[in-house]
N, C-alpha and C positions, 0 to 999 in steps of 0.2 A: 203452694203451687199457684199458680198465674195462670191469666188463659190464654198468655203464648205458650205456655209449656203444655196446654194439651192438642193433640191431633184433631182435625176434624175428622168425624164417623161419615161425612155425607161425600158421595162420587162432586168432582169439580165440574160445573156446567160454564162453559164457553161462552155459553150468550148471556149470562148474570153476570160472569166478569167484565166482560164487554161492555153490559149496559153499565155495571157500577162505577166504570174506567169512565167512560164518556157522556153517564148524565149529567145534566147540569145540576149544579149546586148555588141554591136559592141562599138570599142575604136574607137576614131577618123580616124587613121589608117585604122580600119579596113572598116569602110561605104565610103573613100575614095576608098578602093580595090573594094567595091562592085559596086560602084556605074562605076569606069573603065572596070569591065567585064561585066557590061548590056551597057556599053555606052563609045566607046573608048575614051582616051586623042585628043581633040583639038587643042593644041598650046603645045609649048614645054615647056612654066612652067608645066601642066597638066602631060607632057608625061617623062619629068624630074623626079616629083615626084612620077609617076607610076613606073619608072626601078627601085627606090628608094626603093620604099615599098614593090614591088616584092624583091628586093636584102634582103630586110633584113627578109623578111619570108622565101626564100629561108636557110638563114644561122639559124634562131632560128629554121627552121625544122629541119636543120642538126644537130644542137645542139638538140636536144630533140632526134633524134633516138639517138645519144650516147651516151646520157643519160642515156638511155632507152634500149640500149644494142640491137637495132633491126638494 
């Protein structure tokens, strides 16, 4: 048996489908960013890769206003 072949027991809630239809869906990248601004870097691999990933959000935001002409 697989667990497409069982039923869910639970009533279908409208607003969880909704939210799971239309959250956004984080790059690896980016659930590392998230997860550094609820909970600092540890050790300096952690803290390495965090100036890393800010650096390069910093320049793709630069690149998109002048893209973008703002």
């Amino acid at each position: 048996m697989t667990w497409k072949q069982i039923e869910c027991p639970f009533e279908t809630d409208r607003n969880i489908l909704h939210y799971l239809h239309t959250a956004p869906i984080f790059s690896e990248d980016g659930l590392y960013l998230a997860s550094y601004e609820s909970e600092s870097p540890e050790n300096q691999v952690e803290k390495d890769r965090w100036k890393a990933l800010r650096s390069n959000i910093l320049v793709k935001t630069k690149e998109l206003k002048e893209h973008h002409g703002s």
